[in-house]
N, C-alpha and C positions, 0 to 999 in steps of 0.2 A: 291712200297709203300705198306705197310701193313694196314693201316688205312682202317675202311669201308666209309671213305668218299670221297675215289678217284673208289672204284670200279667200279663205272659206265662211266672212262675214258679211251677213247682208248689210244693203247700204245703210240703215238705222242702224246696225250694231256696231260697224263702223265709224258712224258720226258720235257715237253715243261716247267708246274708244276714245278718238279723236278729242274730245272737250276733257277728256282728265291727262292728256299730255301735260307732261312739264317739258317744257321748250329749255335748252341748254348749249352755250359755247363753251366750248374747252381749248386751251393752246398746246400744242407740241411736250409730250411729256407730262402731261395732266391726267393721272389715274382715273379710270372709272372706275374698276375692279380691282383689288386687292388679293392674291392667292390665298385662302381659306378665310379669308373674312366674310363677313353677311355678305348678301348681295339684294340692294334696295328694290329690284324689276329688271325689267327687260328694257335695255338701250335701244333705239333702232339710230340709224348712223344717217343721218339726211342731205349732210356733204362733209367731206374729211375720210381720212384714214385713222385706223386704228389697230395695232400691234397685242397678237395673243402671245404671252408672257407664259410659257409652263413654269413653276417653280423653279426659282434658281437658274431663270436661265437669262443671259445678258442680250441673248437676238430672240429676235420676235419669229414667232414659229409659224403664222400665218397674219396678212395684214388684211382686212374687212373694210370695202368702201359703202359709198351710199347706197343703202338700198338692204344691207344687212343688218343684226342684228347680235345681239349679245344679252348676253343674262339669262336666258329659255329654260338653260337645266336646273337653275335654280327657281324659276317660276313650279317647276313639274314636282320635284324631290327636297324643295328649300334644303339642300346642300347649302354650302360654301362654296366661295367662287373654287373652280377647279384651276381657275389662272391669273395671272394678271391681266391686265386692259389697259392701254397709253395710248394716246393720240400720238397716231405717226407724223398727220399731215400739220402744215405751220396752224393750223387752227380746226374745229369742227363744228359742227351745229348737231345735235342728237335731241329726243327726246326721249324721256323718263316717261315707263308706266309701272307705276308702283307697283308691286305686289297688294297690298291690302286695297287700293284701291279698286282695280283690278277686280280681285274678290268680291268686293262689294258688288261690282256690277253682274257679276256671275251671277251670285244670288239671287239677285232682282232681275235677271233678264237670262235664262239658263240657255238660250237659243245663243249667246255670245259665246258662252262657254265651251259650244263645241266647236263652235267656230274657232276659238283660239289652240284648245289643243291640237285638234285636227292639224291648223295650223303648225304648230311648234311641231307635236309629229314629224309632220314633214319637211322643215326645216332642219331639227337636229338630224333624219334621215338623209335630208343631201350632203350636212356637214361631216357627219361620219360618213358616206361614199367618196366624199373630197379627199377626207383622212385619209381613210383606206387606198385610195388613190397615187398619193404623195408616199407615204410609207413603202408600198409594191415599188416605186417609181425608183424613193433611196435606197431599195433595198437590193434590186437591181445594179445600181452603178457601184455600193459597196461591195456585190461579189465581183462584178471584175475587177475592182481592184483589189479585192482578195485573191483572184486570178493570177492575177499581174503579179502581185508578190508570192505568191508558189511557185511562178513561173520563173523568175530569180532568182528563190531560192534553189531549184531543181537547177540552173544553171552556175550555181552558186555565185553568182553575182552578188555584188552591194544594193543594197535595199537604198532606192534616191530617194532621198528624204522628205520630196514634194509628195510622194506615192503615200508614206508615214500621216503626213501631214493633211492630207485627203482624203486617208481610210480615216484617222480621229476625226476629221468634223462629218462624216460619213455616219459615225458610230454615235455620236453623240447625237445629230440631227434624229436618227432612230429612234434614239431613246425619248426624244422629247415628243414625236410621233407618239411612240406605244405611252408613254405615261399622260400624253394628252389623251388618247382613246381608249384607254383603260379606266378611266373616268377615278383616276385617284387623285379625288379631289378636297382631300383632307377630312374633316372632321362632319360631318353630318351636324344640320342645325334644325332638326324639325322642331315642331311645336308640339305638340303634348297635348 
């Protein structure tokens, strides 16, 4: 497995893993993930692209190639998806590891079990450094161009409407940043 969220499994608890994969092709535009609906396990992406969807938003906020993964926060907190999931690339190959299934194996073999949180751990810990990354990154280029526009306006110049047009997708990209990392990810599904 390539993903970093088996690397802290020995090679039987890997193999073990490995045989309750569900193997899966999706085409361009084919949901895995649904914003606030269940979420079945954890995707991992084995070739293709795939498009993270914050709610309500029509461009994809970050795209995940082979070797990532999807669905981790709902394996930890069985939340709801906190986004959407589409295949960006003309097709993809993923596999499916259930949640319950998954479970199962934990119980009967508890030396997986750390193995995979561990894992996840430090996965959702790079993705949120990623986040964090990109956010500082927009948030930079929207204060000069907040700049820019005080600096017009102090010259009382006309505000060029490519500068307008820059700063909104600036302000909007941010917002889908923080409401992706703020983990408002609708309704909570745990079990009882």
């Amino acid at each position: 497995m390539t993903t970093s969220l088996f690397t802290f499994l020995s090679e039987i608890d890997s193999q073990r893993l490995e045989t309750q994969a569900l193997p899966m092709k999706k085409r361009r535009g084919d949901a895995l993930l649904l914003f606030g609906e269940p979420v079945p396990g954890v995707y991992l992406i084995d070739r293709g692209e795939v498009g993270i969807y914050p709610s309500g938003s029509k461009n994809a906020l970050h795209v995940l190639g082979a070797g990532s993964s999807v669905g981790e926060m709902s394996f930890v907190d069985r939340a709801s998806a906190s986004a959407t999931v589409r295949v960006e690339s003309a097709d993809a190959e993923l596999r499916l590891f259930k949640h319950s299934v998954v479970e199962e194996l934990i119980a009967t073999h508890p030396t997986l079990g750390v193995g995979i949180y561990r894992g996840i751990a430090e996965e959702l810990s790079r993705k949120m450094r990623d986040t964090n990354q990109r956010i500082a990154h927009e948030s930079s280029k929207a204060r000069k161009v907040l700049a820019q526009m005080m600096a017009d306006v102090r010259d009382k110049q006309k505000f060029d409407a490519s500068v307008l047009t820059e700063l909104e997708r600036f302000v909007a990209k941010i917002e889908e940043l923080l409401a992706l990392g703020s983990g408002s990810s609708g309704t909570k599904d745990r079990p009882k």
